[in-house]
C-alpha positions as a LaTeX table, in Angstrom:
\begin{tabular}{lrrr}
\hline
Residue & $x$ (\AA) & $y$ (\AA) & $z$ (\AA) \\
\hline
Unk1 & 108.11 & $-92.73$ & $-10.14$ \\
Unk2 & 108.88 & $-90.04$ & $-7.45$ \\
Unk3 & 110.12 & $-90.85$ & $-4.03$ \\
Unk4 & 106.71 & $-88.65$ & $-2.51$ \\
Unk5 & 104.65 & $-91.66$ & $-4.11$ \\
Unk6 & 106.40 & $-94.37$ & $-2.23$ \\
Unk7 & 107.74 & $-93.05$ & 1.40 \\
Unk8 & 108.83 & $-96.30$ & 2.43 \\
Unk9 & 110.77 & $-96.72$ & $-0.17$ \\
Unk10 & 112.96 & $-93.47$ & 0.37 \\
Unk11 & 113.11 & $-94.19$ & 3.76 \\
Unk12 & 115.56 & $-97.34$ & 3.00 \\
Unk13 & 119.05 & $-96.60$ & 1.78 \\
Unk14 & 120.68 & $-98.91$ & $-1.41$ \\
Unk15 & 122.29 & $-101.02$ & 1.43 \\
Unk16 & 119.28 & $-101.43$ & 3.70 \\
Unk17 & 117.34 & $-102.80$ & 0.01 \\
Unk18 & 120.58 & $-105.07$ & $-0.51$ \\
Unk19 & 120.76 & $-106.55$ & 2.81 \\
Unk20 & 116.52 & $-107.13$ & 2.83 \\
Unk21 & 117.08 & $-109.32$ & $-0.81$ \\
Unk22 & 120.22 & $-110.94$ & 0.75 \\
Unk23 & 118.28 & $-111.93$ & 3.89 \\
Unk24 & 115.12 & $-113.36$ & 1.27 \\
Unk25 & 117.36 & $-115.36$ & $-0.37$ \\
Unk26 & 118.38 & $-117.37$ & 2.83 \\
Unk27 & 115.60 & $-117.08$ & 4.12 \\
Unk28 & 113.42 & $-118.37$ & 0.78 \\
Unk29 & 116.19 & $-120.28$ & $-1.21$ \\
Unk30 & 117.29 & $-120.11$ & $-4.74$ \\
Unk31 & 114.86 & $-121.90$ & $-6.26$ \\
Unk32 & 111.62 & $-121.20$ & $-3.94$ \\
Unk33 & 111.84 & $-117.05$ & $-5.22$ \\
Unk34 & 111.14 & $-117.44$ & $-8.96$ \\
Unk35 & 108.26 & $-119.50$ & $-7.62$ \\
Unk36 & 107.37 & $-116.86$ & $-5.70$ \\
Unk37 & 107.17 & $-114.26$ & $-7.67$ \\
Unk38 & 105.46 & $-115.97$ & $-10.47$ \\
Unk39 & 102.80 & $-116.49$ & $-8.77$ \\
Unk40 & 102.57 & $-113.20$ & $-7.04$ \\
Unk41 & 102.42 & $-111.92$ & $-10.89$ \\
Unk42 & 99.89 & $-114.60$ & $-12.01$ \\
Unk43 & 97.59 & $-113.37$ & $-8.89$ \\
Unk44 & 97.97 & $-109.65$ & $-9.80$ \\
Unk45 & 97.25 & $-110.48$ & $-13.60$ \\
Unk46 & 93.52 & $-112.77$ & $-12.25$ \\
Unk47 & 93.35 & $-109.56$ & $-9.99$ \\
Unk48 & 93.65 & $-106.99$ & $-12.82$ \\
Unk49 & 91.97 & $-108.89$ & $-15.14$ \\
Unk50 & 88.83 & $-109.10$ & $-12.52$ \\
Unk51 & 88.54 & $-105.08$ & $-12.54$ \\
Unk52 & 88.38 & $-104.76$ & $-16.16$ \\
Unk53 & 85.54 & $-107.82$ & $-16.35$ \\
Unk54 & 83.24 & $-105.33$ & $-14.52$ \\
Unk55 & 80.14 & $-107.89$ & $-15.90$ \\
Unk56 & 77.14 & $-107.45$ & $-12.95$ \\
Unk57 & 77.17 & $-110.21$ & $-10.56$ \\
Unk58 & 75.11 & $-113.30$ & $-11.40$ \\
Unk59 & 71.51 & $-112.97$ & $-10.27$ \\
Unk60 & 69.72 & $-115.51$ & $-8.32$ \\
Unk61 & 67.10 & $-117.79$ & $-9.64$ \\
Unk62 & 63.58 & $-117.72$ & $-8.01$ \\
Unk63 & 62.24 & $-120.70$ & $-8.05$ \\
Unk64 & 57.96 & $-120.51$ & $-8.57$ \\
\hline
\end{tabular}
């Protein structure tokens, strides 16, 4: 994964990372960041699983 891909990311040095997770943890708590990030992986799995569906988009019934 190349810095170029990800500018922000190079732009922050190891301490500026460390003191961002430090501040998350007091900020969040312990417990409340597993939570967090579970879910932020269950949404991207729904998300990715979405793209792949790809099935067309339920039509409409006409009623006569």
């Amino acid at each position: 994964m190349p810095a170029l891909d990800y500018p922000f990311i190079a732009m922050l040095s190891p301490v500026e990372i460390v003191v961002v997770l430090l501040v998350a943890l007091v900020f969040f708590g312990g417990k409340k960041i597993p939570e967090l990030a579970k879910g932020l992986g269950a949404g991207l799995k729904n998300f990715k699983t979405a793209l792949k569906d790809e099935s067309p988009a339920p039509e409409e019934k006409k009623q006569p």
